[in-house]
C-alpha positions as CSV (number, residue, x, y, z in Angstrom):
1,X,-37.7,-21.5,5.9
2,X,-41.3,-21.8,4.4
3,X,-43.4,-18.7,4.2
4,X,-46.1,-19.8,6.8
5,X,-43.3,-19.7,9.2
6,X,-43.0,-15.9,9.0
7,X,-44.8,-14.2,11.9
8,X,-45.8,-10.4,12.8
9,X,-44.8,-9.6,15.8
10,X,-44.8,-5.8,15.7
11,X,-44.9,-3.8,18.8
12,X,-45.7,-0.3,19.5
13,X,-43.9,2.0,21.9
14,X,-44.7,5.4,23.5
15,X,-41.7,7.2,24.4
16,X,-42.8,10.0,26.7
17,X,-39.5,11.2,27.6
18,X,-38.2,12.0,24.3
19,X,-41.4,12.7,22.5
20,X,-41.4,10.0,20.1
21,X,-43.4,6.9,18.8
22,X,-41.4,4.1,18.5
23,X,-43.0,1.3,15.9
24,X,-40.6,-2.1,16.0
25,X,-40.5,-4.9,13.6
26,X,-42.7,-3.4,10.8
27,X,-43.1,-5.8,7.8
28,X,-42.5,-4.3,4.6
29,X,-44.3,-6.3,2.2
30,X,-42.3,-6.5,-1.1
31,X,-43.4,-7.7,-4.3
32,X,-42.5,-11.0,-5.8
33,X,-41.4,-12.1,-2.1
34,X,-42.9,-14.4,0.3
35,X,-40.5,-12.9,3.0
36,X,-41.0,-9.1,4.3
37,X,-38.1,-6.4,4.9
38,X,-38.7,-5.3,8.7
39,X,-38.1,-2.2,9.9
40,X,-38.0,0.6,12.6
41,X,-40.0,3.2,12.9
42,X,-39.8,6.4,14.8
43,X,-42.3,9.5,14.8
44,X,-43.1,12.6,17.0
45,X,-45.6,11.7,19.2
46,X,-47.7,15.0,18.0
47,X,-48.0,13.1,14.9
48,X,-50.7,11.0,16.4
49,X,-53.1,14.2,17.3
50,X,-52.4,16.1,13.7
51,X,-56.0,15.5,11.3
52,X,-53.4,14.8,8.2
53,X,-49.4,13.7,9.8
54,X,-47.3,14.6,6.9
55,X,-43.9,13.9,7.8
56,X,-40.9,14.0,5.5
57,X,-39.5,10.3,5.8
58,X,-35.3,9.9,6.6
59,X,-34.8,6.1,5.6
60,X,-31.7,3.7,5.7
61,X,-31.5,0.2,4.6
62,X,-28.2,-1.8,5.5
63,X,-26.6,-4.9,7.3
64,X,-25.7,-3.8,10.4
65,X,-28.9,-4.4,13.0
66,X,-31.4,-2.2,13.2
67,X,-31.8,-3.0,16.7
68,X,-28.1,-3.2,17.7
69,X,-27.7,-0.4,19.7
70,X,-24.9,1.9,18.7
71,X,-23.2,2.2,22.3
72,X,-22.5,-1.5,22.3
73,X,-22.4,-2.2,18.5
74,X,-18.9,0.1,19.2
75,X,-18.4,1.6,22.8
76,X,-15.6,3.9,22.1
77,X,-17.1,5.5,19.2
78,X,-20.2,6.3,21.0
79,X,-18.9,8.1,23.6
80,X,-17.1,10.4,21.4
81,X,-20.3,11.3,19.3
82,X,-21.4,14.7,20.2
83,X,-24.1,14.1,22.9
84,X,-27.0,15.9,20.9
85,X,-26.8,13.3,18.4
86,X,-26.9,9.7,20.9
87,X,-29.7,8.1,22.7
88,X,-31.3,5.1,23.4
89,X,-32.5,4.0,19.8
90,X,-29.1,5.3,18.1
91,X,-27.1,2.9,15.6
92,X,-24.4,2.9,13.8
93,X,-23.7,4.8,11.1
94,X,-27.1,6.2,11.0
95,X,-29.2,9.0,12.0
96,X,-30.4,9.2,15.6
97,X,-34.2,8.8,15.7
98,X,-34.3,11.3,19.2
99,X,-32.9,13.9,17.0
100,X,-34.4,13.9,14.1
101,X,-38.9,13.4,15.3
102,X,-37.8,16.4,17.4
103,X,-37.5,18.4,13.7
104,X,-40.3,16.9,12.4
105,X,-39.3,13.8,10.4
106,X,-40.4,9.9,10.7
107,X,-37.1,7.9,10.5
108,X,-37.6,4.5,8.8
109,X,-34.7,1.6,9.6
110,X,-34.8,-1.1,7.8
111,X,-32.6,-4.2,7.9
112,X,-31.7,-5.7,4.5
113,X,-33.2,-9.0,3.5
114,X,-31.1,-11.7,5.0
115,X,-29.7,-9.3,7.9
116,X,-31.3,-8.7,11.5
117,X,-35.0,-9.5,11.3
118,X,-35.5,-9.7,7.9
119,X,-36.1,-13.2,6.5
120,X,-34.3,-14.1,2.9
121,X,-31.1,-14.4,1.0
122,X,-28.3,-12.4,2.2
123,X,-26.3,-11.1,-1.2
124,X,-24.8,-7.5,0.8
125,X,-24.5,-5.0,-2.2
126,X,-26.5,-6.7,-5.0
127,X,-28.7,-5.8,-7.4
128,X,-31.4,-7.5,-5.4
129,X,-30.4,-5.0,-2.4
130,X,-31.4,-1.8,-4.7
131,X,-34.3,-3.2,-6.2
132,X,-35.8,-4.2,-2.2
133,X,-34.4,-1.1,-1.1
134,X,-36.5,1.3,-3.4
135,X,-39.6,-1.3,-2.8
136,X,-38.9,-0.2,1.3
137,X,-38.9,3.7,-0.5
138,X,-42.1,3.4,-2.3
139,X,-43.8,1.8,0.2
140,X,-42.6,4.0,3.2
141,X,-43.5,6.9,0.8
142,X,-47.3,5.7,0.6
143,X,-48.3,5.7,4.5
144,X,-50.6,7.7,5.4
145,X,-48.3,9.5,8.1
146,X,-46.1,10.6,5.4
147,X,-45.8,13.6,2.8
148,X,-44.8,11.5,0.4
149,X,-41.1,12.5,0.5
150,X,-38.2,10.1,1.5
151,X,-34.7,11.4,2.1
152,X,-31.7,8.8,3.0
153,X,-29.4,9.8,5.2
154,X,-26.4,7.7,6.7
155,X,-22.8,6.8,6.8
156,X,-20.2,4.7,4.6
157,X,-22.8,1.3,4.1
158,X,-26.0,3.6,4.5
159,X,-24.2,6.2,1.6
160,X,-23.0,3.6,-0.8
161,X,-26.8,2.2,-1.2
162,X,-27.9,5.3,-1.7
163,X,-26.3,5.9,-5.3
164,X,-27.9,2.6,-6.1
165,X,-31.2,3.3,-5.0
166,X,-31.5,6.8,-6.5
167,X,-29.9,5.3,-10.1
168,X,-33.4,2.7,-10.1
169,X,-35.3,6.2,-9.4
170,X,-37.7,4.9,-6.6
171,X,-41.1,6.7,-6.4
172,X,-40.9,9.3,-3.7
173,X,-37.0,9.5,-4.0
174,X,-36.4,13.2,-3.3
175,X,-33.2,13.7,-2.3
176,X,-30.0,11.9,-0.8
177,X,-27.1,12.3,1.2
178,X,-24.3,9.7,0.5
179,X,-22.0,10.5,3.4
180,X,-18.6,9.0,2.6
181,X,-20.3,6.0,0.4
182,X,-18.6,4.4,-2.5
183,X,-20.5,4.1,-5.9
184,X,-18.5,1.8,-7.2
185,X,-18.3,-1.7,-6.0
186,X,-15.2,-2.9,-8.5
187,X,-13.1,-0.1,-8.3
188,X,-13.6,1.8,-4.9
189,X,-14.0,-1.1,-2.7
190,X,-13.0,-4.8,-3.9
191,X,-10.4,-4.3,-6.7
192,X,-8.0,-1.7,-6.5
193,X,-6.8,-1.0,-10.2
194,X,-8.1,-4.8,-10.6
195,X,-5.8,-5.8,-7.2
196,X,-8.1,-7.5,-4.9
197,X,-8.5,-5.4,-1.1
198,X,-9.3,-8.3,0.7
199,X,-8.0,-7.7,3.9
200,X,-10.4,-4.9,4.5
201,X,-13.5,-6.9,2.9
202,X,-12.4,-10.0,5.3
203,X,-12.1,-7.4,8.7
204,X,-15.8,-6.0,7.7
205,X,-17.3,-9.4,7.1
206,X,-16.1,-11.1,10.3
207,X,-17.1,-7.9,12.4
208,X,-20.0,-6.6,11.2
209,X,-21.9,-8.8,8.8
210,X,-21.7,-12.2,9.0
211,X,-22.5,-11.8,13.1
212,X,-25.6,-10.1,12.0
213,X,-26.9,-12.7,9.5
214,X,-30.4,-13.5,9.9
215,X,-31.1,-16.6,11.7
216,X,-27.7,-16.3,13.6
217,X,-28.3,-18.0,17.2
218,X,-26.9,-16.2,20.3
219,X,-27.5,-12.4,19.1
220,X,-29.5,-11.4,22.3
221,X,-27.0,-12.8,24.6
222,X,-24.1,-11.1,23.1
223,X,-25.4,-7.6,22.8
224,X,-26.3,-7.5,19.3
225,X,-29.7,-6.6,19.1
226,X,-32.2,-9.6,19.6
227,X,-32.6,-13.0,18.7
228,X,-34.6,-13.8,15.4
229,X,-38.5,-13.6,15.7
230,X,-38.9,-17.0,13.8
231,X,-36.1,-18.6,15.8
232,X,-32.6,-19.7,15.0
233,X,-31.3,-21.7,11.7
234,X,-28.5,-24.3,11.8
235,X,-24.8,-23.1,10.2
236,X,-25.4,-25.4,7.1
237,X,-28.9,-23.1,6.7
238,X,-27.3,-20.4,7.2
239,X,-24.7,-21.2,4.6
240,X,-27.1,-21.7,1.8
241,X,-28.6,-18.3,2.6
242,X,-25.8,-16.7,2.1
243,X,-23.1,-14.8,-0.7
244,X,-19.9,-15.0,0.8
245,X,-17.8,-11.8,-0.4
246,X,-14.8,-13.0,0.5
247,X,-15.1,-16.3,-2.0
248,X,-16.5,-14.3,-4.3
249,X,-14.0,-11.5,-4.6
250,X,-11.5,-13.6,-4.9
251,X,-13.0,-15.8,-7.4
252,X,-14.5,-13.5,-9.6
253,X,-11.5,-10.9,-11.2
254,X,-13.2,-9.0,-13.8
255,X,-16.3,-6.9,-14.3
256,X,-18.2,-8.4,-17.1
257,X,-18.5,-11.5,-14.7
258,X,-21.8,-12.3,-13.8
259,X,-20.8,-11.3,-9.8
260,X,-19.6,-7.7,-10.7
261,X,-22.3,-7.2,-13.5
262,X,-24.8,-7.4,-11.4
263,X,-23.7,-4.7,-8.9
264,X,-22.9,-2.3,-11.6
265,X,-25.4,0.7,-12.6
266,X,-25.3,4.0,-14.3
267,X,-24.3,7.4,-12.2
268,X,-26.0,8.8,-15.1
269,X,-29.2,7.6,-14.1
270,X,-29.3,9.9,-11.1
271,X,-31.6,12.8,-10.9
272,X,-32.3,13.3,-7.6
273,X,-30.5,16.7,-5.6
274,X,-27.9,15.0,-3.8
275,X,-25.2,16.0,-1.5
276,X,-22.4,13.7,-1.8
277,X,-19.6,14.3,1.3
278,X,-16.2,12.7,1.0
279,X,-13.7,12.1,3.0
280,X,-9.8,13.1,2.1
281,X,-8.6,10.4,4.4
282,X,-10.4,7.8,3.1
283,X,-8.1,6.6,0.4
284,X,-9.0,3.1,-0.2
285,X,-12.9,3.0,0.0
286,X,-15.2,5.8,0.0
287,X,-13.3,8.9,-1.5
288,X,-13.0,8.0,-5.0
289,X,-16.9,7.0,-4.9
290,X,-18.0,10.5,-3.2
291,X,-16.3,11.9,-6.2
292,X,-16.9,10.7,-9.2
293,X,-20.5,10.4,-8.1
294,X,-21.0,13.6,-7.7
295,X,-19.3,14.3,-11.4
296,X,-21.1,12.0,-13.3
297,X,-25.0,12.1,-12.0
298,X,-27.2,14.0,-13.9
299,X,-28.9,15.9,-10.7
300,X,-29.4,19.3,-11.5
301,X,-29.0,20.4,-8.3
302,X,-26.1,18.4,-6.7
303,X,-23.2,19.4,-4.0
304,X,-19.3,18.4,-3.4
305,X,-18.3,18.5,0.1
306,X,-14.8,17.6,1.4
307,X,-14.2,16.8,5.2
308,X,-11.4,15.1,7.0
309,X,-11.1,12.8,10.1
310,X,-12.4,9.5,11.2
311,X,-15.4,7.9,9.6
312,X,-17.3,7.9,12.3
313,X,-17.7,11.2,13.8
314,X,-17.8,14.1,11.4
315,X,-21.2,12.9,10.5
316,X,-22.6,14.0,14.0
317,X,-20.6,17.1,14.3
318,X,-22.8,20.1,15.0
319,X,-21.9,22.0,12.0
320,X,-22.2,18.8,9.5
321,X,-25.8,17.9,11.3
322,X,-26.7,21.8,10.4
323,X,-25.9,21.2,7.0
324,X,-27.9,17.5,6.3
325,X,-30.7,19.0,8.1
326,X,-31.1,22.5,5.9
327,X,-30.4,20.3,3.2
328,X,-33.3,17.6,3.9
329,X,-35.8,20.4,5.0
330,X,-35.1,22.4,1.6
331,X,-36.0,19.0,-0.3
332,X,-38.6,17.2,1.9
333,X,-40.2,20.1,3.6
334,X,-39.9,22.8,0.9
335,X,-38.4,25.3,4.1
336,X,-35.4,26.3,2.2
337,X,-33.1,28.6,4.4
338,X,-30.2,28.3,2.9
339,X,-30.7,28.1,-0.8
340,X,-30.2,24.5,-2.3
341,X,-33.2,24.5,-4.4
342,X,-32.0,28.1,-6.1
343,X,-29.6,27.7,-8.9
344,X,-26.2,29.2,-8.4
345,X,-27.4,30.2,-5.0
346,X,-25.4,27.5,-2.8
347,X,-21.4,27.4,-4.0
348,X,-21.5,23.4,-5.8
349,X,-18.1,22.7,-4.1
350,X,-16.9,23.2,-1.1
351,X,-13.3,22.1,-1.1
352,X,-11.1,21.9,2.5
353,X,-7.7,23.0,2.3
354,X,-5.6,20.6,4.2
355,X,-2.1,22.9,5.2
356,X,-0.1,22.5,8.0
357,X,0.9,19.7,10.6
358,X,-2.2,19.2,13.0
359,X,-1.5,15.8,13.9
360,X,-3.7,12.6,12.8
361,X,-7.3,11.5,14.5
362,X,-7.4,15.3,16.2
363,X,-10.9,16.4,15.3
364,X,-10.1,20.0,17.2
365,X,-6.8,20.4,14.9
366,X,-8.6,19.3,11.7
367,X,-11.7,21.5,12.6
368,X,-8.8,24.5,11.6
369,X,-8.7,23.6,8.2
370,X,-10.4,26.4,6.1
371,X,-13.3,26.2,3.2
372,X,-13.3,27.4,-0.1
373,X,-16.1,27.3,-2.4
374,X,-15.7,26.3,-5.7
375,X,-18.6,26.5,-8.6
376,X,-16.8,22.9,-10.3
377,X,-15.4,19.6,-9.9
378,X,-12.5,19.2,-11.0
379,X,-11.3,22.9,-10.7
380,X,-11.5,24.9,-14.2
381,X,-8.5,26.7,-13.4
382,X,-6.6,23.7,-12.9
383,X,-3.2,23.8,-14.4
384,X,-2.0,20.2,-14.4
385,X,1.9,20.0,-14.2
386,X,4.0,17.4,-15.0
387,X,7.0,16.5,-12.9
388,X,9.4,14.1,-14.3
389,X,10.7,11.0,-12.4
390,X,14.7,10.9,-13.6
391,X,17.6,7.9,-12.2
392,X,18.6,10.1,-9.0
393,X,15.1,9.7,-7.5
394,X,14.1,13.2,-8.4
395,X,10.4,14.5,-9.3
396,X,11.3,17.4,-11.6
397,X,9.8,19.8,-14.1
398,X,12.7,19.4,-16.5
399,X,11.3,17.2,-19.4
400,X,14.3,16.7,-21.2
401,X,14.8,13.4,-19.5
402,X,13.5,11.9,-22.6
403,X,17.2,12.4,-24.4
404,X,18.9,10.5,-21.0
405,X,20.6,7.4,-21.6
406,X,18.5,4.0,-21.3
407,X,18.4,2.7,-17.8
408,X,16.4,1.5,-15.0
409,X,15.6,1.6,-11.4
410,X,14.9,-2.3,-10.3
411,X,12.9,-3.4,-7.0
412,X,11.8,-6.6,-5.9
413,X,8.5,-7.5,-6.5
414,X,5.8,-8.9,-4.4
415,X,6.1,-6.6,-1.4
416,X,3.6,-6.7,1.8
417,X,3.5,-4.2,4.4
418,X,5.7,-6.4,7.0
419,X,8.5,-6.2,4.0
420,X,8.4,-3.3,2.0
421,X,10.2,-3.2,-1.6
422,X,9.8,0.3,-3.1
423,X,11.6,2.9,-4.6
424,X,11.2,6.8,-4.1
425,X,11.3,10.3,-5.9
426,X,10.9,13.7,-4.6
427,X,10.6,17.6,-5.2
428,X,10.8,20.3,-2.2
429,X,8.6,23.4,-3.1
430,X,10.1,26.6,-2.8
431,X,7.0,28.2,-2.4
432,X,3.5,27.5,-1.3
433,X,1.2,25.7,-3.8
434,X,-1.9,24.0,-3.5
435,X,-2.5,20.5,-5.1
436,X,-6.3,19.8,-5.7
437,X,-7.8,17.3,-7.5
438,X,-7.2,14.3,-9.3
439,X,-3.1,12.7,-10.6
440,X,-2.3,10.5,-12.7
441,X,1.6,8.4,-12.4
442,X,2.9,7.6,-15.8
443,X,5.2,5.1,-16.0
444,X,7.5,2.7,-18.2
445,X,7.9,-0.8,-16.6
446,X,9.1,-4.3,-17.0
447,X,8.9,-7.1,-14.7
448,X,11.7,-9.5,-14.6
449,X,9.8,-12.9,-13.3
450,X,11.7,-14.8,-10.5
451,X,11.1,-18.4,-12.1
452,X,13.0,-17.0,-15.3
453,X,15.8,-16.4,-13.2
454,X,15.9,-20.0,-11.9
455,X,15.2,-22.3,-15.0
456,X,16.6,-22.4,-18.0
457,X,13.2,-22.5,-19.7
458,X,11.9,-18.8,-20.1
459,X,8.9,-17.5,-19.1
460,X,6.3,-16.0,-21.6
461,X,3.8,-14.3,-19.4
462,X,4.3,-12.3,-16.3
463,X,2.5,-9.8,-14.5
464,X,3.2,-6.7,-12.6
465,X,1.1,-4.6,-9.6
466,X,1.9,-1.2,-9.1
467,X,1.3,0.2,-5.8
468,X,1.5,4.3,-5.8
469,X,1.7,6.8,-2.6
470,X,1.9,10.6,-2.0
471,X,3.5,11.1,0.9
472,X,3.8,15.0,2.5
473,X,7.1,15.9,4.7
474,X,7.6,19.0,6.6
475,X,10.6,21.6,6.1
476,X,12.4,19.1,8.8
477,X,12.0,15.8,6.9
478,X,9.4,14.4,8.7
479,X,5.8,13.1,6.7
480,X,2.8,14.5,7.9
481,X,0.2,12.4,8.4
482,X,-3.7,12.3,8.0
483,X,-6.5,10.4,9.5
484,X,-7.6,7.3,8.2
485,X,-11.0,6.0,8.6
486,X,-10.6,4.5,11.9
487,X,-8.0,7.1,13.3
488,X,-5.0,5.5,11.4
489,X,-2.1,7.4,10.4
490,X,-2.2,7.9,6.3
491,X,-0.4,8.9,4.1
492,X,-1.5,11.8,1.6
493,X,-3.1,9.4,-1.2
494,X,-2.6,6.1,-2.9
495,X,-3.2,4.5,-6.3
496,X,-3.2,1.0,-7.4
497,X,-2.8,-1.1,-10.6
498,X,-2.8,-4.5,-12.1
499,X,-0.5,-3.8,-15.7
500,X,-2.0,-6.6,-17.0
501,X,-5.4,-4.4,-17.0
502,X,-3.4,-1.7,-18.2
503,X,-6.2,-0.9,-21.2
504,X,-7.6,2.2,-20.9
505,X,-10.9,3.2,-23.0
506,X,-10.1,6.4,-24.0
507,X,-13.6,6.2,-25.6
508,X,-16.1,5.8,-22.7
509,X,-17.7,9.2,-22.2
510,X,-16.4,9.1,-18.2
511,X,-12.6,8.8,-19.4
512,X,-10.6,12.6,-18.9
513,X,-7.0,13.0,-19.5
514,X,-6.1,13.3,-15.4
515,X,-9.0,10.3,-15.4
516,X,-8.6,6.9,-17.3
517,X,-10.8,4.8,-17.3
518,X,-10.8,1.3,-17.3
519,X,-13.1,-1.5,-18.1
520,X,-11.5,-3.8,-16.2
521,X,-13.1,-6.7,-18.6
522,X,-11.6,-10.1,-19.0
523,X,-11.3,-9.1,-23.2
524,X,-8.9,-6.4,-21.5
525,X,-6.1,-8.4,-19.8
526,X,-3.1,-8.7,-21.3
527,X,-0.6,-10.3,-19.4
528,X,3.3,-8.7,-19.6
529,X,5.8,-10.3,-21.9
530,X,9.4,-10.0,-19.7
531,X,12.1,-7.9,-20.8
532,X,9.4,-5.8,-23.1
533,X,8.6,-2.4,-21.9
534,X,5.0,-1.1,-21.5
535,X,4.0,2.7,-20.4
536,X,1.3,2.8,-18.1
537,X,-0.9,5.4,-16.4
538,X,-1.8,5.2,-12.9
539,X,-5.2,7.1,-11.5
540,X,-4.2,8.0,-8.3
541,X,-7.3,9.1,-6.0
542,X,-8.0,12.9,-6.0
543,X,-6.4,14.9,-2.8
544,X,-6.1,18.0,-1.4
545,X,-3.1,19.5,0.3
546,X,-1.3,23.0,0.9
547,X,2.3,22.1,0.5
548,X,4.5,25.2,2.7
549,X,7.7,26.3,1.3
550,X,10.1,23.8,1.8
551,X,7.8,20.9,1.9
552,X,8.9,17.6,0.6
553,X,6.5,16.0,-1.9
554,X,7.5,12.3,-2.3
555,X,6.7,10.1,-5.1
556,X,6.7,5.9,-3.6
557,X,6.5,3.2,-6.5
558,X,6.1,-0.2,-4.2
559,X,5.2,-4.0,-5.2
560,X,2.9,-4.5,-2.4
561,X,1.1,-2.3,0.4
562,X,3.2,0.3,2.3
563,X,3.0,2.4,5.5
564,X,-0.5,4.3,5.4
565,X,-2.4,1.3,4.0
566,X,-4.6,1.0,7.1
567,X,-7.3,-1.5,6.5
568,X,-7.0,-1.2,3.0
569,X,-4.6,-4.1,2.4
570,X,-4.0,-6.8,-0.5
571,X,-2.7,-9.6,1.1
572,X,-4.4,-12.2,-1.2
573,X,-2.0,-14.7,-2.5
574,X,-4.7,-16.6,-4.5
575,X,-5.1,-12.6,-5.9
576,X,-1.2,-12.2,-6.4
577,X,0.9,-15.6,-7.0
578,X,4.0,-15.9,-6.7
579,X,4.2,-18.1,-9.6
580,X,2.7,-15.0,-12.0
581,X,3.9,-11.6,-9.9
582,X,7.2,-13.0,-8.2
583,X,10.7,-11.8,-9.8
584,X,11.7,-8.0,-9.7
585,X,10.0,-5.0,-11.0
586,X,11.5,-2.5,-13.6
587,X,10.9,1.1,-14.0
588,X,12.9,2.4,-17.3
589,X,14.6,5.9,-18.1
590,X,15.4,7.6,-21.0
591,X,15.9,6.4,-24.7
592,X,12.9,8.7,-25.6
593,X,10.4,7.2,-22.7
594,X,9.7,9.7,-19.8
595,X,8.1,8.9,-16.4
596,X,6.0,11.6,-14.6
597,X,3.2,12.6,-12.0
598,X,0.9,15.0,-13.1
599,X,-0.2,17.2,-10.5
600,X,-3.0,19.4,-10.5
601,X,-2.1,22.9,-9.2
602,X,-4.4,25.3,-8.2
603,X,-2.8,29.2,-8.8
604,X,-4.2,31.5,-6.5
605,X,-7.0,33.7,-7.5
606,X,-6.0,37.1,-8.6
């Protein structure tokens, strides 16, 4: 598409009924590109008649369709959102504009280059998405109906550009709200422990990306905002504007590749205030991000808050729109009423104790779990316990299973969620006792590879993917379960890993004993010689539960995804081949080696 092909057809609306002014298809001119970013953008209306406008600006830059309207980008979802927060111009995932000009804010909507209306290369999540993103900040930032204050605000897509933005320190970045957003492309969202989570990456790129692509014929006619301004490009056009993330996952394995490298960036680098919101059901994308972001940025002023229930629809709960909205008007409006920009004032962690049954996707029983504020992340007064795994499938605190005879527990390997292989260990608490924060699974294992067993030449290399779950039961047996981020049934938390990117640099400044971190670098792999024995740890992502007396804790070791994977699967078989993961799976006892899960208990304050 040449650059004289790219026309201006913004349009200007006046939107008596809801007090707003509604600017669409707003070219964002951006440097070192012939094509613009277009956007949305809605004001009061009493903007027009102030002498100096100075609104505080709420911006979000993603793939979705800025002009996809929300009730039709997902019907059922819409009409569950709490009425204050829909209207005509809402979207998904993001703030509505009705809401927000009535308390005094211009929201910008922008659709990323190669998405919606905006001309270019599509590359979703690339360094080239930050760098255009803060180019949209700056210039929104400089208009003369602004204050020179931009705030981002939105959900899962909307959050996890966020970090990146904020890390390249944008002029007029002054705050951010990454609401259930991963920071971490590698590890959070495409390469569990270094296993690749395609079948989630696959369901999001056939539903919500690649229909959006700009250039895409048909979009008006099928409800998905309109048709593009310059007119439709052929599939074979299309295909050289475009990254495909599901070649390119599966291609590219490790993070010093060119692909990963250049979606990587330094939490460090953060300095804006930021409120980063995670979700304890969403194992498998956005929790771990939430997290660590918040732990390793270097805002002064920055807030933990935990939530559970769908993805979707805590974001426009009353109470939660309360909160973003004290928050935004303490950083863009300097009308502080709660106390964010007062050291020690606002608690830095607020944690949600998740005890009891209340049943999975019930927003009124999850709305009963109670708060506690917490002035750190991870808890100080953490003690972390070690349970021992021993061969009668128990998790106990005895640690003298060190001097037990050698044996093992063998599974098959190569399990999927429609065949399961797994084995099991468990504790029942006696009395109540919280478990907070982050775990760690440390095994011994061994991987017996199924072509050794069927020629009489040996293998030398193997390899061996552990898949780890917490599940919760109840006094009567039966597992209580959570809510996923589409409504799902899950279980209490997972944790992955690929042994043959076992390393772990205990050097990097980010690794913590209940934390290992991992490069995840090609230099790293070292694939598994059978019939040797290598001791592993597994990070398992952080929880939160309030286990009652006579709650069953169980410890699952699987070879493939299990129940409460949701749409977090790994069902690659380019990712896992036979040929290299096949055979059975070893876990090994005694002779000195001991197996445990490090829990970290929270006693109750005296």
């Amino acid at each position: 598409m040449a650059a004289n092909q790219v026309r201006d057809i913004q349009t200007t609306f006046y939107d008596e009924e809801n007090n707003l002014l509604f600017e669409k298809n707003v070219s964002i001119p951006i440097p070192d590109s012939e094509y613009p970013v277009r956007c949305n953008i809605y004001r009061p209306l009493s903007s027009l008649t102030a002498a100096k406008p100075a609104l505080p600006v709420i911006m979000t830059y993603g793939p979705y369709g800025k002009d996809i309207e929300y009730s039709k980008f997902h019907p059922q979802s819409f009409s569950e959102v709490d009425p204050e927060q829909k209207s005509k111009y809402s979207a998904w995932e993001t703030p509505d504009p009705v809401f927000w000009t009535s308390h005094g804010y211009a929201v910008v909507r922008c659709d990323e280059r190669g998405f919606g209306q905006s001309p270019g290369f599509l590359d979703s999540m690339s360094k080239d998405t930050a760098a255009t993103f803060c180019h949209a900040i700056e210039w929104a930032a400089q208009q003369p109906w602004s204050n020179g204050r931009v705030g981002l605000l939105g959900v899962s897509y909307f959050a996890g550009t966020q970090w990146r933005a904020a890390a390249a320190q944008p002029r007029g970045l002054s705050c951010i709200i990454p609401w259930e957003g991963m920071s971490d492309y590698y590890r959070d969202r495409c390469r569990h422990g270094g296993i690749l989570s395609d079948a989630f990456i696959r369901f999001w790129w056939d539903r919500q990306v690649i229909t959006n692509q700009y250039g895409r014929p048909g979009r008006a006619a099928a409800g998905r905002g309109d048709d593009t301004i310059e007119g439709d490009l052929s599939e074979e056009e299309r295909q050289r504007n475009r990254r495909d993330q599901n070649i390119d996952n599966e291609v590219h394995r490790f993070r010093d590749q060119d692909y990963y490298k250049s979606r990587d960036f330094k939490l460090e680098d953060i300095q804006v205030p930021l409120l980063s919101v995670a979700n304890l059901g969403n194992t498998g994308l956005h929790l771990r991000g939430n997290v660590l972001g918040y732990m390793f940025s270097s805002s002064k002023f920055k807030y933990l808050r935990f939530l559970a229930g769908r993805h979707d629809l805590p974001f426009y709960y009353k109470d939660e729109v309360k909160l973003q909205l004290s928050f935004l008007d303490a950083w863009l409006k300097d009308q502080d009423q709660v106390g964010w920009t007062i050291p020690g004032k606002v608690a830095p962690v607020s944690v949600l104790l998740r005890k009891g049954n209340v049943g999975y996707n019930n927003p009124d029983g999850e709305k009963l779990f109670q708060r506690r504020d917490e002035q750190e992340w991870p808890i100080a007064r953490t003690e972390y316990v070690r349970y021992y795994l021993n061969p009668q499938h128990e998790l106990t605190n005895d640690g003298n299973v060190t001097r037990l005879p050698e044996s093992k527990i063998t599974y098959k390997a190569l399990g999927s969620l429609d065949h399961p292989q797994f084995v099991t260990f468990s504790t029942i608490f006696t009395k109540e006792t919280e478990i907070t924060g982050h775990i760690v699974a440390h095994l011994n294992v061994s991987v017996d590879p199924l072509v050794q067993q069927q020629q009489s030449n040996p293998v030398a290399e193997a390899d061996l993917d552990l898949f780890v779950t917490l599940r919760h039961l109840d006094s009567q047996g039966q597992e209580i379960l959570y809510t996923g981020a589409v409504g799902d049934p899950v279980s209490l938390t997972k944790g992955w890993l690929r042994c043959s990117l076992r390393k772990v640099d205990d050097k990097h400044p980010q690794h913590r004993s209940y934390l290992p971190y991992r490069q995840y670098f090609s230099t790293d792999e070292e694939l598994l010689t059978p019939g040797i024995i290598y001791a592993v740890d597994v990070e398992i992502w952080p929880t939160n539960v309030v286990m009652n007396d006579g709650d069953t804790l169980v410890l699952e070791i699987a070879s493939g995804d299990t129940a409460g994977s949701g749409l977090f699967r790994h069902e690659s078989k380019v990712d896992r081949d036979p040929a290299r993961f096949g055979g059975w799976n070893n876990i090994h006892f005694g002779g000195g080696k001991s197996n445990y899960l490090e829990l970290p208990i929270i006693p109750h304050k005296s």
